[in-house]
C-alpha positions in Angstrom: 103.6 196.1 -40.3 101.0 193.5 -38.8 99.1 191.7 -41.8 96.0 189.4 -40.8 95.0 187.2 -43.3 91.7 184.6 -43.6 89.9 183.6 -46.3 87.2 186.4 -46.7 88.7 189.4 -44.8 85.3 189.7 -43.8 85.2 188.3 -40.2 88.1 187.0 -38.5 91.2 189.4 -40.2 88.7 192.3 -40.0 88.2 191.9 -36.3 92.1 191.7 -35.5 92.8 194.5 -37.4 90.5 196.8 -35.9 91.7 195.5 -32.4 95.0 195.7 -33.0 94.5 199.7 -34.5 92.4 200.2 -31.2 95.1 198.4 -28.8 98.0 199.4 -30.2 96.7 203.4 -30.6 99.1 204.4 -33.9 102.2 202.4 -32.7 101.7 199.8 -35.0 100.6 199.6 -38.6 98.4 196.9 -39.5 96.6 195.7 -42.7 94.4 192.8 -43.2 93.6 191.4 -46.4 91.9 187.5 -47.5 92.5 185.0 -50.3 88.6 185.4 -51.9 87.5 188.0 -50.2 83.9 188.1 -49.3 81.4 191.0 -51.1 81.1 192.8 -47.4 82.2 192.7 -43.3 80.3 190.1 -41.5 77.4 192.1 -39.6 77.6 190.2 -36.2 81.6 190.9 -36.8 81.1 194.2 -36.9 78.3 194.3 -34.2 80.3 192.7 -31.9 83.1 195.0 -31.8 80.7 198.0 -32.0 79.8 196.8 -28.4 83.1 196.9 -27.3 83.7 200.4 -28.8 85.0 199.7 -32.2 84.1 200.5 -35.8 84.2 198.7 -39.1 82.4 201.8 -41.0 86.3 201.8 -42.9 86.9 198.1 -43.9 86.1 196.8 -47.0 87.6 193.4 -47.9 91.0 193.0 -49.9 92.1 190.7 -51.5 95.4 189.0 -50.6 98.4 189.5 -52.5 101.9 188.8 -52.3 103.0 192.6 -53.0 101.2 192.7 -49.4 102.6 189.6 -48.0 105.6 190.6 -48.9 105.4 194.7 -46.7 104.3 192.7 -44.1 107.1 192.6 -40.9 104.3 190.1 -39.2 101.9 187.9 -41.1 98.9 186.3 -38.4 96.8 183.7 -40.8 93.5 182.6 -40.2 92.2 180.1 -42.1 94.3 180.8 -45.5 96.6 177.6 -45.3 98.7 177.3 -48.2 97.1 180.4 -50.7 99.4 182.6 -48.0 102.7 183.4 -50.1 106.1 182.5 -48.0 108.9 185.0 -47.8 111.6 184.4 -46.2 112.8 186.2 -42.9 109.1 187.0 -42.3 107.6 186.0 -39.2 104.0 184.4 -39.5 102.0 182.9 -37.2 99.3 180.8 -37.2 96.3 181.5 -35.4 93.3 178.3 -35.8 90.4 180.7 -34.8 86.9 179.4 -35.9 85.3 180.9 -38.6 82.1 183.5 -37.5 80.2 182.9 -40.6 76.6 181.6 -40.2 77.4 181.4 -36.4 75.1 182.9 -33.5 76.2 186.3 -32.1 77.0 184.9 -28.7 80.0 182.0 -30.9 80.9 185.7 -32.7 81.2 187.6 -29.3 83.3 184.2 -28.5 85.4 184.2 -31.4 86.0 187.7 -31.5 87.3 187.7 -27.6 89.8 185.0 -28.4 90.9 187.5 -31.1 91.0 189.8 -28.6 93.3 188.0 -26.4 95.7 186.7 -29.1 96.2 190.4 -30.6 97.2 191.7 -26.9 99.7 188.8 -27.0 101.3 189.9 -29.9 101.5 193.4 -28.8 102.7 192.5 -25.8 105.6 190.5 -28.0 105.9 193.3 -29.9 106.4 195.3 -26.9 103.6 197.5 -27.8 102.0 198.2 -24.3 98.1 198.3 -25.4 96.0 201.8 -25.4 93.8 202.2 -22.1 89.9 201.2 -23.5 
């Protein structure tokens, strides 16, 4: 299992985990969760990845728990530093992805592309081949 974590799990963790359930088409399963999670999913978040053909109708924000941490085979962060739990023989990466809050939809389209790219990366190390769009 693929857990995003950022600080809200409004924005950043919301829009990797819907790309990575869109990319990786049921082959993977993914969670996302943040360490004070915000009261909804960032609008231009979830407008942005409505143009590309993806829905956040299903997320609501979670908070970030170390019962979750520790399911995780995978843990991407995003912003959490230290409130992430460490367990060991899990692999985590880091990803240093700006924060969309209070940005302009064109730095949202921006940051969410990045998180495009990165998530095909780690599919691709995965060796999850992603879906067709």
């Amino acid at each position: 299992m693929v857990l995003y974590a950022c600080v809200h799990n409004s924005g950043r963790s919301v829009a990797a985990k819907v790309i990575t359930e869109h990319l990786g088409a049921g082959l993977v399963e993914v969670r996302s969760a943040g360490s004070e999670p915000g009261p909804s999913i960032n609008a231009d978040v979830a407008a942005v990845l409505a143009e590309m053909g993806m829905a956040t109708d299903a997320e609501t924000p979670k908070l970030l728990t170390r019962e979750l941490v520790g399911t995780a085979d995978v843990v991407v962060t995003m912003g959490c530093g230290e409130t992430c739990p460490i367990f060991p023989g899990k692999r985590y990466l880091d990803w240093p992805v700006d924060d969309p809050a209070g940005q302009d939809r064109d730095t949202v389209r921006r940051i969410v592309l990045d998180i495009d790219q990165r998530v095909r990366t780690l599919l691709a190390g995965l060796g999850i081949e992603p879906a067709s769009e």
